[in-house]
C-alpha positions, 0 to 999 in steps of 0.5 A: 549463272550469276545470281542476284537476290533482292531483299525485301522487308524482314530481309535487308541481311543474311546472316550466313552472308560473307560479304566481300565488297560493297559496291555504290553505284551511280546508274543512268536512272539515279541512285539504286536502294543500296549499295550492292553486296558481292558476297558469298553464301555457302560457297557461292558468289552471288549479289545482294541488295536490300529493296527498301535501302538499309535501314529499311527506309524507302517505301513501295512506290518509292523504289527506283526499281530501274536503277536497282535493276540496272545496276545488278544487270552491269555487275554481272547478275544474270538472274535474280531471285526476289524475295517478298512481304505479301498478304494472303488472299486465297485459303493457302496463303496463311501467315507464315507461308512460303509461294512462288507465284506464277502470275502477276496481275499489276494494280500499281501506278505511277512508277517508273516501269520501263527502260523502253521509255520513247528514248529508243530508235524504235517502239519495244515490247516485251511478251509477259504472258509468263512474268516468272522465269520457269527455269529459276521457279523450278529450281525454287520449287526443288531447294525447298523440297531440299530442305524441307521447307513446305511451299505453295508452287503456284500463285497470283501475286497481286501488285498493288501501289501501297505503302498502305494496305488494302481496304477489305472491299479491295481485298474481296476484289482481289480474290474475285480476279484471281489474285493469290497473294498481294504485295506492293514490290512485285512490279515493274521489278519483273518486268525490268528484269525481262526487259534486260534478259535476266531470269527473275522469280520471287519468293513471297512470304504470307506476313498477313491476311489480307484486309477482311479475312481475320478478325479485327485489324492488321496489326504490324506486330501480327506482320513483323512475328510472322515474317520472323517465322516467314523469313527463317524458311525464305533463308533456308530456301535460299541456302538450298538454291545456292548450295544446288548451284555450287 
């Protein structure tokens, strides 16, 4: 199995990371976030890409998700583990928290979500009654009890357009239709990764409430002091996943 991780926001490096080459590469949908890393963590050659570009530049619905899974798919990933910024809905989803959903409801619009565009000699769809690959979630779920890192196994991860937050009365929707976290990067990147036969999971990290269920306003110092603590576990999730591989 070759793995790709995506990075999100607080996760545009890994410092363990051996970096072996960088890739630019030109895809059919355009250009990708980033160039792609070849790179080895404890012993394991894996890819990586940073989702919002590096620096971290390019917002939500921005992101030419296509391109970005496109490429990893030529580059000989076979699976891919993203890992995500979220706001917490329900009551387990504190700041700081670490789940891996098992759902996703799409709230998003307008982005360039499919590589079965109409150019294709027939009409295709995809079965997405389960977005997340079960095989990669459990393989998640064993690393963090590996290494201690405490997690929610379950969710249902929001997909919303962004780049702003939500309002408290979207936040209130939200809970009312079963979602467990929000975020604005889960789709279409689960679904093009079906599209091409790549298992995906992700790993969400609580940086916030969502809007309503704390005191005051969100603030992104609030967000950037609990994705520090969020992504401290995210990397030691992830050194377990590849160490179990290696």
């Amino acid at each position: 199995m070759t793995l790709a991780i995506i990075g999100g926001t607080g996760l545009t490096q890994i410092d363990d990371l051996e970096i072996i080459d960088r890739i630019k590469l030109q895809t059919p949908y355009g250009e990708p976030s980033a160039d792609y890393l070849r790179a080895e963590l404890n012993g394991t050659k894996l890819l990586f890409l940073a989702r919002h570009g590096n620096p971290h530049r390019i917002p939500p619905h921005k992101i030419n998700y296509r391109a970005n899974i496109w490429g990893l798919k030529q580059l000989g990933a076979d699976s891919i583990i993203g890992v995500a910024a979220v706001g917490g809905v329900s009551a387990a989803m504190t700041p700081g928290h670490i789940a891996i959903p098992d759902q996703i409801i799409d709230y998003s619009y307008g982005r360039e979500h499919t590589f079965f565009d109409g150019e294709q000699d027939h009409v295709t769809h995809i079965d997405f009654s389960y977005p997340y690959t079960q095989s990669l979630r459990e393989r998640l779920i064993a690393a963090a009890a590996l290494a201690g890192v405490a997690i929610t196994a379950t969710g249902a991860y929001a997909c919303t357009q962004g780049p702003r937050l939500e309002t408290a009365a979207e936040i209130a929707r939200l809970a009312k239709d079963g979602c467990d976290l929000v975020g604005m990067t889960g789709m279409p990147e689960a679904a093009l990764a079906k599209e091409l036969d790549m298992a995906y999971a992700n790993i969400s990290v609580v940086a916030n409430w969502g809007a309503g269920l704390a005191a005051g306003e969100i603030s992104m110092a609030e967000i950037e002091k609990n994705l520090e603590t969020g992504m401290r576990k995210a990397i030691s999730l992830l050194n377990a996943v590849v160490s179990a591989q290696a």
